[in-house]
Backbone bond lengths (Angstrom), bond angles and torsions (degrees), N, CA, C in turn:
res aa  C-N    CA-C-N  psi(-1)  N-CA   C-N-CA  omega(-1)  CA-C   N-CA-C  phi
1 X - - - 1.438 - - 1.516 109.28 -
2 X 1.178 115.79 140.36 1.700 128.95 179.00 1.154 89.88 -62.79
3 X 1.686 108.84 159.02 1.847 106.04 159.96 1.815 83.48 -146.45
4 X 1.127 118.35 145.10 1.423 122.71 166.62 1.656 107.90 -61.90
5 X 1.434 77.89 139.34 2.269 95.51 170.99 1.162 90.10 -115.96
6 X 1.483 83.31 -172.95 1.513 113.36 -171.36 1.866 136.43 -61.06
7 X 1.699 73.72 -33.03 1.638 87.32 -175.57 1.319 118.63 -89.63
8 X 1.808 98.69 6.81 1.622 77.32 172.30 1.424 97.35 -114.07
9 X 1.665 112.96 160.40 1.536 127.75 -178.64 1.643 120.24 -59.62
10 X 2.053 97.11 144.42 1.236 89.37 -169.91 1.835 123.37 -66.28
11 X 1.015 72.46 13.78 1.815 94.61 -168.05 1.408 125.34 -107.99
12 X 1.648 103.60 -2.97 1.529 112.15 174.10 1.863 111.27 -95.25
13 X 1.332 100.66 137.48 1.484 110.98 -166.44 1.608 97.93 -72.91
14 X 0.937 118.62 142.55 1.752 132.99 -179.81 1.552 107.56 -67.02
15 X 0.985 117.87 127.22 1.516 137.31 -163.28 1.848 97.33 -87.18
16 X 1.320 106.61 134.77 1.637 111.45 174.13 1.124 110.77 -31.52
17 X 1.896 104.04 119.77 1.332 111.24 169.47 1.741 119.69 70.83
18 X 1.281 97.53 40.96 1.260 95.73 -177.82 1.742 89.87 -137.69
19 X 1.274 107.26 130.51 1.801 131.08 164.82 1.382 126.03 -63.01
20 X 1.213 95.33 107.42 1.939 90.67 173.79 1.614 116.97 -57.96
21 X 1.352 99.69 167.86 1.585 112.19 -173.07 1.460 89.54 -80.43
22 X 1.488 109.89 155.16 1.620 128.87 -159.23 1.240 111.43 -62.37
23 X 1.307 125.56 -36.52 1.608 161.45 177.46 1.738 103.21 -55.94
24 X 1.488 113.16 -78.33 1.464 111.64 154.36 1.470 118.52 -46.30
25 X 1.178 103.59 -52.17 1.694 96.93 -167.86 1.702 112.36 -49.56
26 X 1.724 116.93 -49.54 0.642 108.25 173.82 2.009 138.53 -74.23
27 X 1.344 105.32 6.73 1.238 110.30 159.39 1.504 136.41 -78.13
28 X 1.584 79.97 -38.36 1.658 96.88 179.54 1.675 112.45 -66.45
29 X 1.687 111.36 -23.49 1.491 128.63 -167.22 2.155 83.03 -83.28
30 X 0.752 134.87 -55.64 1.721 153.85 -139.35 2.305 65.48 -76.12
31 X 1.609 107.56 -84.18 1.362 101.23 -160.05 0.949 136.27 -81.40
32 X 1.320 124.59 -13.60 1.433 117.57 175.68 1.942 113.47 -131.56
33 X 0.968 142.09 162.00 1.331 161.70 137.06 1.681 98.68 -7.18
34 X 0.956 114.52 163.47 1.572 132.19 -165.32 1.590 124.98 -142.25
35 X 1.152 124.67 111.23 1.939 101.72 -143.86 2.025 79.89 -111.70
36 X 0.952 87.25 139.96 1.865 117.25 178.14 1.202 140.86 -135.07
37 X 1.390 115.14 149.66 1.350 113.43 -170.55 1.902 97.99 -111.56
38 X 1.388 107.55 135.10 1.528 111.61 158.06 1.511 96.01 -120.63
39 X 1.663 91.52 153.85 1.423 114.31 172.21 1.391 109.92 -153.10
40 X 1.938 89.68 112.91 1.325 115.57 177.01 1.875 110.21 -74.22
41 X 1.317 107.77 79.53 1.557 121.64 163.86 1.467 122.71 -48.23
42 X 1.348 120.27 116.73 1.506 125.22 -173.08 1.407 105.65 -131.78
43 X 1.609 103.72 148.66 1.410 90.47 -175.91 1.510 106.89 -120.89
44 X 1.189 139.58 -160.31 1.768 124.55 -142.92 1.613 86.10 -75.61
45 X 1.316 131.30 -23.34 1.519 112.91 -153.50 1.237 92.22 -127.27
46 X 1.288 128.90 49.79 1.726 143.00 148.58 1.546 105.90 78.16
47 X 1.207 128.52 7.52 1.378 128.33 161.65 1.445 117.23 -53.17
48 X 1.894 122.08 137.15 1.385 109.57 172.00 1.330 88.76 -115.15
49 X 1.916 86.93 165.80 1.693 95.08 -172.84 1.779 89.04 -106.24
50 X 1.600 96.76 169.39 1.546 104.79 -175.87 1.037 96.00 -168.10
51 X 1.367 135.87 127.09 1.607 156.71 156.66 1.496 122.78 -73.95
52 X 1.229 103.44 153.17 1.558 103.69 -179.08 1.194 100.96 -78.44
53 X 1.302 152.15 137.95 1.904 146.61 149.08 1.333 105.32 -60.95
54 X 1.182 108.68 137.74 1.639 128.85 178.60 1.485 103.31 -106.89
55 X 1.092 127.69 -6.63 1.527 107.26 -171.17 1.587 108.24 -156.57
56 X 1.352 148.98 130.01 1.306 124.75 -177.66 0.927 123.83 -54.82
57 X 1.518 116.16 176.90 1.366 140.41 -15.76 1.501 97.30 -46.22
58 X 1.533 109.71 169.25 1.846 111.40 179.54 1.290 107.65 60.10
59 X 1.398 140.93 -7.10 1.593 99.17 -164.71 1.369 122.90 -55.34
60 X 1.067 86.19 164.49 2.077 97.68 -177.74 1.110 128.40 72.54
61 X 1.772 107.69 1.04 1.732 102.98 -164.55 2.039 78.50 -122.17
62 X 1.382 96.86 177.50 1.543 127.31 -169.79 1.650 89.68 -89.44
63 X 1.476 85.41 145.61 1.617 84.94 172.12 1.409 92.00 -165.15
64 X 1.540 117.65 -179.24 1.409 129.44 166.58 1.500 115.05 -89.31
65 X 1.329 105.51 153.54 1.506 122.01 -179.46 1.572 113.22 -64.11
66 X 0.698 117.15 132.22 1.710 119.09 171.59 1.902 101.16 166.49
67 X 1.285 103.17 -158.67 1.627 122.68 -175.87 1.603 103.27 178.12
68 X 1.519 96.02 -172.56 1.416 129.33 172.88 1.502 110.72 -68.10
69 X 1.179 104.15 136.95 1.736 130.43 167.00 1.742 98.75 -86.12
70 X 1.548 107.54 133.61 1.741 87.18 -167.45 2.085 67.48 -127.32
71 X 1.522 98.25 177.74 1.469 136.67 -138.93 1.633 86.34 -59.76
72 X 1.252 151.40 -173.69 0.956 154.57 154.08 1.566 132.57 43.24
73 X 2.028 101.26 23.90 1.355 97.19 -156.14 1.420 105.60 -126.52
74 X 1.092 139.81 125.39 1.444 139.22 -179.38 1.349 103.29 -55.86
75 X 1.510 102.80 151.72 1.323 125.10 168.65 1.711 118.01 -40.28
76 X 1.817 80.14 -75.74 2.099 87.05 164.08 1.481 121.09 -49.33
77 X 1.058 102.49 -34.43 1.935 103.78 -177.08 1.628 108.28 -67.69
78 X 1.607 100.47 -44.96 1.703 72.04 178.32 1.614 108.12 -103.30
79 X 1.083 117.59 23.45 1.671 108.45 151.14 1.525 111.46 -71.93
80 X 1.387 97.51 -45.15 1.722 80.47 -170.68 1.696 100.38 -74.32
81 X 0.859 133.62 -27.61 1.671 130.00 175.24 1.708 109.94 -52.72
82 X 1.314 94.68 -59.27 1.837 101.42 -170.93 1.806 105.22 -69.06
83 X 1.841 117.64 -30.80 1.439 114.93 162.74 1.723 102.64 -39.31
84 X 1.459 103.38 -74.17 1.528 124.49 -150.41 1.894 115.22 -55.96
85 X 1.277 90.12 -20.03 1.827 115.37 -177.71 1.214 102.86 -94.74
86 X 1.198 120.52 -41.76 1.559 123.83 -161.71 1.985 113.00 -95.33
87 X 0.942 95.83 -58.27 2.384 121.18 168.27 1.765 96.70 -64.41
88 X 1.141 106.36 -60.20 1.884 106.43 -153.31 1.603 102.01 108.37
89 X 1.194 129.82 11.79 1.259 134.16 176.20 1.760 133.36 -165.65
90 X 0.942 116.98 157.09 1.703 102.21 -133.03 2.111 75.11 -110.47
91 X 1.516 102.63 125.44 1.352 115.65 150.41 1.764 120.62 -113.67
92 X 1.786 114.84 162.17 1.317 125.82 160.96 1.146 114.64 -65.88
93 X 1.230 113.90 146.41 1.632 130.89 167.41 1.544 103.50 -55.20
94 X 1.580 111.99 -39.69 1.536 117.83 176.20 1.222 121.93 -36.21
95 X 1.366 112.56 -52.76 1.271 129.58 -144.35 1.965 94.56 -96.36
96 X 1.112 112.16 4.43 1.683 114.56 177.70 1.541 104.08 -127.12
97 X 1.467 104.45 140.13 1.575 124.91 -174.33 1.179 95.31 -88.45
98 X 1.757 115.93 135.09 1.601 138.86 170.49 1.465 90.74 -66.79
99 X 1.659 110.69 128.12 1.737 114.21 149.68 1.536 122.42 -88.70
100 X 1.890 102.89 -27.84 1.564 94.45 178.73 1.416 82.96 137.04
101 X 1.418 89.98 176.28 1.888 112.43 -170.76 1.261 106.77 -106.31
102 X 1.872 125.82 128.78 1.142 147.48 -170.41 1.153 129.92 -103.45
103 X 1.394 161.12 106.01 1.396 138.94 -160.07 1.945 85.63 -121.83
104 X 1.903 97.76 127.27 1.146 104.95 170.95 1.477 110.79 -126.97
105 X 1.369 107.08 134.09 1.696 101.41 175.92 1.561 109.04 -137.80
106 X 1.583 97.44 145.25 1.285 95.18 -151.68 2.036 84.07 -135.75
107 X 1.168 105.06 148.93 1.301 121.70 -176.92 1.630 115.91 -68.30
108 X 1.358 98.07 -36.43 1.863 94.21 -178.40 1.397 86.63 -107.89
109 X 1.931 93.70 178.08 1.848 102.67 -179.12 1.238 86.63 -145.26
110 X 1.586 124.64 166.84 1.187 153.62 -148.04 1.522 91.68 -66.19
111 X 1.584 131.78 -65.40 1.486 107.75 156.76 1.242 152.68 7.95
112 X 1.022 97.87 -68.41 1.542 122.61 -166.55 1.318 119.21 64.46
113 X 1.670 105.85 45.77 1.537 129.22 -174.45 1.572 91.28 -89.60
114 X 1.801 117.15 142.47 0.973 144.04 115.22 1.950 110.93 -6.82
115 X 1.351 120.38 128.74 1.066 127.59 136.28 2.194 108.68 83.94
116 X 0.680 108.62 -8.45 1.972 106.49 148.38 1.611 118.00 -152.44
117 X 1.329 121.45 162.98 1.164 117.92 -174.94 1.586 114.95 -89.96
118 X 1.622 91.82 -135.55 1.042 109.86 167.52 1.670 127.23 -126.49
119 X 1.322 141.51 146.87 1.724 113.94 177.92 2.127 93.10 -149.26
120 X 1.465 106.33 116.96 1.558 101.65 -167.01 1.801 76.99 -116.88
121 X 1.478 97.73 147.85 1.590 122.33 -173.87 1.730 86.70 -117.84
122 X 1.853 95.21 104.02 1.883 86.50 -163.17 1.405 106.47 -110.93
123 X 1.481 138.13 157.17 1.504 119.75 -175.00 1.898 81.33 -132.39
124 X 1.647 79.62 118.87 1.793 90.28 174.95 1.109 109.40 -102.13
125 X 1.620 100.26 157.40 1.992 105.15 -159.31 1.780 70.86 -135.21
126 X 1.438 105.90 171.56 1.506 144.81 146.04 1.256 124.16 -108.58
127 X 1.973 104.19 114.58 1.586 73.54 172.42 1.351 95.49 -150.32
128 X 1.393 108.63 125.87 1.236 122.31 -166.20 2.094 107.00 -85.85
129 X 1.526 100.50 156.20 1.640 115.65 -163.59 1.359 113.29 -124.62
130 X 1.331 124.27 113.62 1.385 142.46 -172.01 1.482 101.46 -57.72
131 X 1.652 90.52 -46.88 1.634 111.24 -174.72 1.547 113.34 -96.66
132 X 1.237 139.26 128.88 1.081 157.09 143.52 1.805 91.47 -36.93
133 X 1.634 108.37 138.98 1.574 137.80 141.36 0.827 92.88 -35.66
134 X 1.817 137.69 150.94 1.062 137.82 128.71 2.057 112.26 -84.75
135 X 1.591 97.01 -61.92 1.232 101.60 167.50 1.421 117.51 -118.29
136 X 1.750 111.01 116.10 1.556 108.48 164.07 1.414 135.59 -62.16
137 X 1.297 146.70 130.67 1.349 142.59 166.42 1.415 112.66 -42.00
138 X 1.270 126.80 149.26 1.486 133.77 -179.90 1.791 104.71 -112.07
139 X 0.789 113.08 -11.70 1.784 114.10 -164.89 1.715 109.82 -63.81
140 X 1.116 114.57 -11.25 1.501 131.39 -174.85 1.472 124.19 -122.76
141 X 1.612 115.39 -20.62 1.309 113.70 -159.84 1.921 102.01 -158.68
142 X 0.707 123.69 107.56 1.737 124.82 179.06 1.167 133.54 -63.27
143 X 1.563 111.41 -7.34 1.452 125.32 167.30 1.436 104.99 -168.73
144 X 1.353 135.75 138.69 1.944 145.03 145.61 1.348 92.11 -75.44
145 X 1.609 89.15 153.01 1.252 123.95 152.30 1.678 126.92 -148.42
146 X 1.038 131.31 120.84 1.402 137.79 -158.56 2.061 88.45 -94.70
147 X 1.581 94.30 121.00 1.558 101.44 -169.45 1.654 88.63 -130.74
148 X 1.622 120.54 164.85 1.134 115.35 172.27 1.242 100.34 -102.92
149 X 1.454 126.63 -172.30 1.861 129.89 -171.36 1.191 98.66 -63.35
150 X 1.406 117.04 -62.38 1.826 117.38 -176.19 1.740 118.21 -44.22
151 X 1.268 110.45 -32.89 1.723 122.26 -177.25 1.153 105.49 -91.95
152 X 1.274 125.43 -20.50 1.442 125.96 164.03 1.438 132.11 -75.13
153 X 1.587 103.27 -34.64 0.996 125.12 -173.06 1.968 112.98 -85.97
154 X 1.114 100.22 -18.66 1.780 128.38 178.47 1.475 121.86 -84.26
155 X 1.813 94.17 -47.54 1.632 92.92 163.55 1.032 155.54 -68.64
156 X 1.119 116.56 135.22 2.082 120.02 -148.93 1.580 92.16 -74.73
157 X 1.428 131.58 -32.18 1.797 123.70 173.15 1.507 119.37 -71.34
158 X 1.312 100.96 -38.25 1.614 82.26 179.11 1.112 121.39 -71.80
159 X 1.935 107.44 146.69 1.631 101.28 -169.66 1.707 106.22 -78.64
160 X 1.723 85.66 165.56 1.877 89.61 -175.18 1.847 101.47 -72.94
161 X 1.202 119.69 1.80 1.652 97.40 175.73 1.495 101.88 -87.65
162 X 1.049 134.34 -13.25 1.544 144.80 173.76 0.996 106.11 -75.29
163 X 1.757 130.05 -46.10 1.368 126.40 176.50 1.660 115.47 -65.36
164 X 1.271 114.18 -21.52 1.525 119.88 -165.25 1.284 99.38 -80.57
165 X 1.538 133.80 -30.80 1.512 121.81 154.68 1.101 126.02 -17.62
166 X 1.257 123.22 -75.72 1.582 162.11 -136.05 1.866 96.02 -109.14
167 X 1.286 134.62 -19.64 1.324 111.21 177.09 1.585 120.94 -98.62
């Protein structure tokens, strides 16, 4: 992932897929809404996948794969980015079914600052995999687990914005 340096101006708009500096990031998290992609991952025989969160919002609880849409970036562009970061392999936005628009707000923020949360405006897709993961990425999540709706829907870790998919 890009992250802005120094040399470029405070006044130049962030190029697709590129991360603000922690400082910005965390203002923009403090004032405004946060627009996101979830992706409800299934595998040929209706299993969803769900990761542990390593870091807030959620930590510690199960959730679905996805992220942030950053400044200048198409929808499709960062599906196939957040696929390719998130799976180990890069899918179309095409090829995944819209569930609808989500508003999640969560009390802590990626910080772990004192005093505002978090609030992501999320558009969840389905998208089911011919192919099985071989290897998942760890940089986001500390363990998967492939659960069906009922085991998902039962388990005391997964968070309830993950459950609100599925009910």
């Amino acid at each position: 992932m890009l992250v802005m340096n120094s040399a470029q101006s405070a006044t130049d708009e962030p190029r697709p897929g590129q991360w603000l500096e922690a400082k910005d990031f965390a203002n923009v998290v403090r004032l405004t809404p946060l627009v996101s992609i979830d992706i409800a991952v299934r595998s040929p025989e209706g299993r969803v996948l769900v990761g542990r969160r390593k870091y807030e919002p959620a930590r510690d609880t199960f959730f679905l794969v996805g992220g942030r849409i950053t400044k200048n970036e198409s929808r499709a562009a960062a599906f196939k980015r957040l696929t390719r970061g998130e799976l180990g392999f890069e899918r179309r936005l095409e090829e995944a079914r819209f569930l609808g628009v989500y508003d999640h707000f969560y009390p802590a923020n990626r910080f772990e600052q004192a005093g505002f949360g978090t609030h992501y405006v999320v558009l969840g897709y389905e998208l089911v995999l011919a192919v099985m993961p071989t290897a998942l990425p760890f940089e986001q999540h500390g363990e998967y687990v492939w659960m069906t709706e009922a085991e998902l829907l039962a388990h005391p870790a997964v968070h309830e914005n993950t459950k609100a998919y599925f009910r």
